[in-house]
N, C-alpha and C positions, 0 to 999 in steps of 0.2 A: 656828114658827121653823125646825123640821128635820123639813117637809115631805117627805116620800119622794118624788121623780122617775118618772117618770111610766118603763116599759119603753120599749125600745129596738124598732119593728117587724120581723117578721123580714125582710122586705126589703131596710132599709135599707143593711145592709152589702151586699148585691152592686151598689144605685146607689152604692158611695164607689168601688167595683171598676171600673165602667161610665163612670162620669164622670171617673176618674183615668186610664183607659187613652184614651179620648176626649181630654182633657188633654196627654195624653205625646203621642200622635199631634198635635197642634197644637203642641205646645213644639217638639217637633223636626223639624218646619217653620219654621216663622216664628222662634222665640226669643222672643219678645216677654212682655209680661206678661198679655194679656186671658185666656190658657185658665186662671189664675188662676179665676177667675168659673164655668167648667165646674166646677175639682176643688171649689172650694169651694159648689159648689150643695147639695150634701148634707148640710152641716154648719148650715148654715142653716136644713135640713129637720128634721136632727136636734132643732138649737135649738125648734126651734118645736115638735116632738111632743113632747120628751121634757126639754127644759130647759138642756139641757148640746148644748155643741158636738161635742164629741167626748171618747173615751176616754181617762182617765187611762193613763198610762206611767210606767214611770222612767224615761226619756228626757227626757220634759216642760221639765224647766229645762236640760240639755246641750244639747238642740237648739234652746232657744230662745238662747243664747249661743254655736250655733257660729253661726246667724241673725245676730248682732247682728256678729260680725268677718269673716261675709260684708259685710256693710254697711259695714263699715269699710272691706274693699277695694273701694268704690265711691269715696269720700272718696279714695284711699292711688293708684286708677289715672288713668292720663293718657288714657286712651281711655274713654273714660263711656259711650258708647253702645256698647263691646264687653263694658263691665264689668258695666254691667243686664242686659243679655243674658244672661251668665253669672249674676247675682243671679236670675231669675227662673227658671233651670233648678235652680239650688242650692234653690229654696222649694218650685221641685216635686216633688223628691226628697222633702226630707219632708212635703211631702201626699202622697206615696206610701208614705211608712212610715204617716202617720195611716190611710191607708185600707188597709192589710192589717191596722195595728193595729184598726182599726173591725169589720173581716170576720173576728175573732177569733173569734166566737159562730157563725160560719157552717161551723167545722170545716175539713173536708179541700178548703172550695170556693178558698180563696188559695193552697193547694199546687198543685192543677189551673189556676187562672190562673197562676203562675208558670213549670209546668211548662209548659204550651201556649203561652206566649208566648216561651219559649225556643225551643221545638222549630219555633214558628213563624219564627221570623229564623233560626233556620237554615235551613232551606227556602227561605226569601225569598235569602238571601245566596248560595246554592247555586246559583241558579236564577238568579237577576238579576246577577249578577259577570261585569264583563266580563273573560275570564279570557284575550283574546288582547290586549289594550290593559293593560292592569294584571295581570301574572303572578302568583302569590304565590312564595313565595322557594324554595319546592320543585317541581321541574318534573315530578314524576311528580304531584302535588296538581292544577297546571294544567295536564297532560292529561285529566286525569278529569274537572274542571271543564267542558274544552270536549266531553267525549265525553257526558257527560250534558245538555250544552244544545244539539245537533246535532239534534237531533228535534223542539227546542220550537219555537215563533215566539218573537221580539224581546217580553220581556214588559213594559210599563210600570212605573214606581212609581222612588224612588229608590234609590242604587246606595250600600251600606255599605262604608265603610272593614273591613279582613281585625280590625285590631284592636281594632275597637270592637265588633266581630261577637263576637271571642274573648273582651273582658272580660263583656260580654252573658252570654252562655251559661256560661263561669265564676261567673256568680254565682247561676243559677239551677236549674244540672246538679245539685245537691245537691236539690232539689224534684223537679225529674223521677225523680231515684232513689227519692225517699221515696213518690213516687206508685207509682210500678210496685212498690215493696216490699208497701204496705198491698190493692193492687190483689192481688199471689200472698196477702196472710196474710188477707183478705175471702174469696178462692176458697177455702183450705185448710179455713179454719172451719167454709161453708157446709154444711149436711146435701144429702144428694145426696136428687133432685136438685138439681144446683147449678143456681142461676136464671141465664140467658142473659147479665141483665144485669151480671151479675161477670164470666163471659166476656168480654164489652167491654169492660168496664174495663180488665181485666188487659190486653187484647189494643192497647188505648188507650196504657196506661201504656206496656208496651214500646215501642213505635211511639215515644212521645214522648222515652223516655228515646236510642233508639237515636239518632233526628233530631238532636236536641241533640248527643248525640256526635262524630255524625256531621259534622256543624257544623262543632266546633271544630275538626278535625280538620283539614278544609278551609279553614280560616284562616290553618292553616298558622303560626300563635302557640306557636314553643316554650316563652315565656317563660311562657303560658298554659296550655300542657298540662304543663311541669314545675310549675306551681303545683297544679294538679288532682292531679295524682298524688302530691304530697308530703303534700297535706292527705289522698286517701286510705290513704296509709301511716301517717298519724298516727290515720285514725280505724279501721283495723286492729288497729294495736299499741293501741289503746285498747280495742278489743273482745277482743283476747287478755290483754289484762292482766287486763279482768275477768273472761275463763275463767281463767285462773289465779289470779285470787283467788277461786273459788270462792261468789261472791256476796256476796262481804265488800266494799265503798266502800271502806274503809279499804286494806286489802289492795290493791287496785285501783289507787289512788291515787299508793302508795308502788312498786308495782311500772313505773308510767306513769314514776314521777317518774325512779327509777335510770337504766330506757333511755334518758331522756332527756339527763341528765347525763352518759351514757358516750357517747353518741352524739354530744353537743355537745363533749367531751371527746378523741374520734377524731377530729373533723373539724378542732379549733384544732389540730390534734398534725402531722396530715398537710396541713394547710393553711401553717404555719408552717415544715417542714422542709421539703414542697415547695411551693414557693412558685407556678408552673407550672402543676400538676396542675389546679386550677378552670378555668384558660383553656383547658388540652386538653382536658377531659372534657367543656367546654360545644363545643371544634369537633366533636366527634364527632357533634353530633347532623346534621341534615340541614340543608342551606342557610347561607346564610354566616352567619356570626359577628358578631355586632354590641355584644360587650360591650365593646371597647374605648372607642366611641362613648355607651355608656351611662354607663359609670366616665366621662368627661370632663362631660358632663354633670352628674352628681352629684357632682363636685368644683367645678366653677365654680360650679352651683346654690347651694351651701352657701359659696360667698364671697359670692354675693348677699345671702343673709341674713343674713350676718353684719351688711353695711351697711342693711339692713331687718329685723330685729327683731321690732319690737312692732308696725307697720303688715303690716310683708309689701310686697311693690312691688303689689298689687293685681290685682283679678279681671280675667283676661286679660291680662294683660301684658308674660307672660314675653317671645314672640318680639321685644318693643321692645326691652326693658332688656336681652335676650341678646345681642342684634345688638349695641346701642348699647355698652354695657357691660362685653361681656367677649370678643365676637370683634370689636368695633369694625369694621362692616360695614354699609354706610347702607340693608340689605334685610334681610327677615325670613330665619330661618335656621332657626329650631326653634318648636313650638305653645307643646311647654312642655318640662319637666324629664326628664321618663321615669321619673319615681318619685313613689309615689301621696304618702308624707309628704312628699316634698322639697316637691312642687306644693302640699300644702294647706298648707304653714307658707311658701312664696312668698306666695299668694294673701292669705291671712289673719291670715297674722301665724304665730308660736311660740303664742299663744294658742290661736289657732284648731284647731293641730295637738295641743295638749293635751285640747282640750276631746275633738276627735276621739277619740282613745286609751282619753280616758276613757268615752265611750260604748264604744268597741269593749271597753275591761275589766268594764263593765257586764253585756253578755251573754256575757260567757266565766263571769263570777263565778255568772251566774244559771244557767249552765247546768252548771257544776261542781256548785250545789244543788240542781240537779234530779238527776243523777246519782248525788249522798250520801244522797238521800232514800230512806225504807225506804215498803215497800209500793207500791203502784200511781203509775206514774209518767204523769199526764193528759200533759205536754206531753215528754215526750222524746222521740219521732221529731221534733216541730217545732224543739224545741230543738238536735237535733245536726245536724238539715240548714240548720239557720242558722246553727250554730258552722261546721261545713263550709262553708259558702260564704261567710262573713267569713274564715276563715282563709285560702281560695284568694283572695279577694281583694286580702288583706293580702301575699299571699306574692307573688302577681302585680306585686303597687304596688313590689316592691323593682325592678322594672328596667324597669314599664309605667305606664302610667297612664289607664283606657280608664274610669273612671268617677269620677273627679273632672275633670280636664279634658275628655275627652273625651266624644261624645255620651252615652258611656252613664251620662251624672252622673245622670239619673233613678233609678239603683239602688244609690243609693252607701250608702245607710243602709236599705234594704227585709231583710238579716236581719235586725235587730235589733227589728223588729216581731213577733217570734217570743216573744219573752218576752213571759208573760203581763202584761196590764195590773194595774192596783193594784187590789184591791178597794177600794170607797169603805166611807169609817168614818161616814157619818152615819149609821144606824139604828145603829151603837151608842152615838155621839153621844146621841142620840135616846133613847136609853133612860139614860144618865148622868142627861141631864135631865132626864128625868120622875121619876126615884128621888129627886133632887134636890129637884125642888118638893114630891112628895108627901112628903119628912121634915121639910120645913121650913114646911107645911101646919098 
């Protein structure tokens, strides 16, 4: 009755790697639903070697009900063949979290996909941007743009929006870091002589992490690079807390919490007497200002919902009901909202946006107990470079929205695969029941 499952091949995680990135390449193309059938070929492989489809998580029932009020926005929108469309990029997100969840057992190789597929679309967007027909909003940015494509020929492939390039790389820049870290602490370790093959790595790692940067940089996405840089101030003052707590969690803990409070505490203080100061300090940066345009949006957004609720107006549908709705304009005017919650509680309801949350509390909480935990810690470089990069993502969602609505919804839940899966309890199962029969024998 509580047969043991057969291992898992060690293969098989890098076909969920292969057939998911194969996948994503066909989604965003077409939209459609058949590359469905690619991600899921593995699982099917799995099934049949090993009995089980795939890896337990604690995600498992969050994701299957943020699934079920994506569906709802299929029911809830007026455009149905825009709305599947968006249904079938939302499912392959997470067969994209299943499959870095599945390439758990395969170690540092989903850090190394993540990081090169980052450093990769930078590249790609670097190189293929037409930077004399679409500028980006800083003109020293697209000069560089055009002095680095003056040598190349006219390359093929398709041409990425600047901020969907920027949410991309925001959510993956925290892997390329983690690669080139383990990449210097593998050299350090080595007894000399050091093998070549560490040399590459390290020399890999940089490379990828620099590309990525380098990237985003060129996207020219403030809202993107003040998201990046906030989340590494946070995981700064997190690493100094724990040098000042001298290796005490505890100590650690309480010293994060204070600066946090006082810092939240300076910013309502000088937010509230000067009223002003947020709209100066963001003209200051380079290129025009566009929060006023985003504040309007996130106030009409939020009259929307109030008259949708529990449905949401449905997957894709903002630019309808925006036009229709609230600037009364018989043409489309905006994609969506410009804010990652506002767009997921439109789309899917207030539920849908709950459910969300609640996943995102799921792996801050697990990564908070990997942090408390005494002695060797297996997952925390995975753990804080997926807190880092759901935090950039979240901080990004307050005035962007480049992976929920936007193409890059394939990596809208890919941290959260970072947290280890459940151990299965049937071999202790298994042994309950056998003490079982043999006392009652």
């Amino acid at each position: 009755m509580f047969e043991q499952r057969r291992p898992t091949p060690s293969w098989l995680p890098y076909l969920d790697l292969i057939c998911v990135t194969i996948a994503g390449g066909a989604w965003y193309v077409s939209g459609q639903w058949w590359p469905l059938v690619i991600a899921l070929a593995p699982w099917f492989a799995r099934f049949a070697l090993t009995g089980r489809l795939t890896r337990r998580t604690p995600f498992d029932l969050p994701m299957l009900l943020f699934l079920l009020t994506a569906a709802v926005g299929i029911w809830a929108a007026y455009d149905r063949t825009a709305a599947w469309a968006r249904l079938w990029m939302i499912v392959g997100a997470v067969l994209v979290f299943y499959a870095l969840a599945n390439a758990e057992p395969a170690g540092n190789v989903r850090i190394w996909f993540l990081a090169l597929f980052g450093a990769a679309i930078a590249t790609h967007f670097v190189l293929t941007h037409d930077w004399e027909a679409y500028p980006v909003k800083i003109d020293v940015l697209a000069r560089l743009g055009q002095a680095l494509q003056q040598p190349l020929p006219p390359l093929p492939g398709p041409r990425s929006n600047p901020n969907i390039v920027a949410g991309t790389i925001t959510t993956v820049l925290p892997f390329a870091g983690l690669a080139a870290v383990r990449s210097w602490r593998g050299l350090r370790r080595a007894s000399s002589p050091r093998p070549a093959g560490l040399w590459v790595a390290l020399g890999l790692g940089l490379a990828v992490l620099t590309l990525s940067a380098f990237g985003l940089l060129m996207t020219a996405s403030r809202s993107a690079w003040l998201a990046v840089l906030a989340a590494l101030l946070l995981a700064g003052m997190w690493w100094v807390a724990g040098w000042l707590g001298r290796g005490s969690p505890q100590r650690r803990v309480w010293i994060l919490a204070v600066w946090l409070v006082l810092g939240l505490a300076v910013v309502t203080v000088v937010v509230l007497a000067y009223p002003g100061v947020s709209t100066a300090l963001i003209d200051l940066l380079p290129g025009p200002s566009s929060i006023g345009a985003r504040a309007d949006f996130m106030r009409d957004g939020v009259i929307l919902l109030r008259d949708y609720p529990l449905t949401g107006i449905g997957l894709g549908a903002f630019m309808m009901v925006y036009s229709s709705y609230v600037m009364l304009i018989p043409v489309g005017y905006a994609t969506h909202g410009h804010n990652l919650f506002l767009n997921v509680a439109l789309e899917q309801g207030l539920l849908g946006l709950l459910i969300f949350l609640w996943m995102c509390a799921l792996l801050f909480r697990e990564f908070w107990r990997e942090q408390l935990r005494s002695g060797e810690q297996r997952h925390s470089g995975e753990m804080a470079a997926a807190a880092l990069a759901l935090l950039a993502i979240l901080l990004h969602g307050l005035v962007d929205d480049p992976v929920h609505c936007g193409r890059a919804v394939l990596l809208l839940v890919s941290p959260l695969a970072f947290v280890p899966s459940q151990p299965r309890e049937r071999r202790g199962q298994r042994s309950r029941w056998v003490l079982l029969t043999q006392a009652t024998a």
